[in-house]
C-alpha positions, 0 to 999 in steps of 0.5 A: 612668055604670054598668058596663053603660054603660062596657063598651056606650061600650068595645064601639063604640069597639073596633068603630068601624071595621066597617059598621053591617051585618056580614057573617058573615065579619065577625062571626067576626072581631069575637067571634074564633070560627070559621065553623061558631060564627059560622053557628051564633049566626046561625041560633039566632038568638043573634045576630038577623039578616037572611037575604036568599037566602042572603045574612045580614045582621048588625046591628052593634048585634046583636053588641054586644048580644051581648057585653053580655049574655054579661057580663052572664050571667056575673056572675049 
């Protein structure tokens, strides 16, 4: 098993408890930023969602993939 596996397998362990479609609020919570950067990941499609109205619907797998590619980035 790679680096890039173990911290995907570490990733839905640590966030196990929150639905598989993520409020904005919960994002926040996840990644332990504020709302004006959580919107902002959101709406430059940092992060992909799903608007409905005014309604975002975040994919667990979203922020996941986020994080894993932020460590990724870092160590190039």
């Amino acid at each position: 098993m790679g680096r890039e596996d173990k911290n995907l397998t570490r990733y839905r362990a640590m966030f196990r408890g929150y639905p598989d479609a993520l409020t904005p609020e919960q994002v926040r919570q996840m990644l332990g930023v504020g709302q004006r950067t959580a919107y902002r990941l959101l709406r430059t499609g940092a992060i992909p969602s799903v608007r409905m109205g005014r309604i975002y619907r975040i994919p667990k797998t979203a922020v996941i993939d986020y994080l894993c590619a932020g460590e990724n980035a870092e160590k190039t």
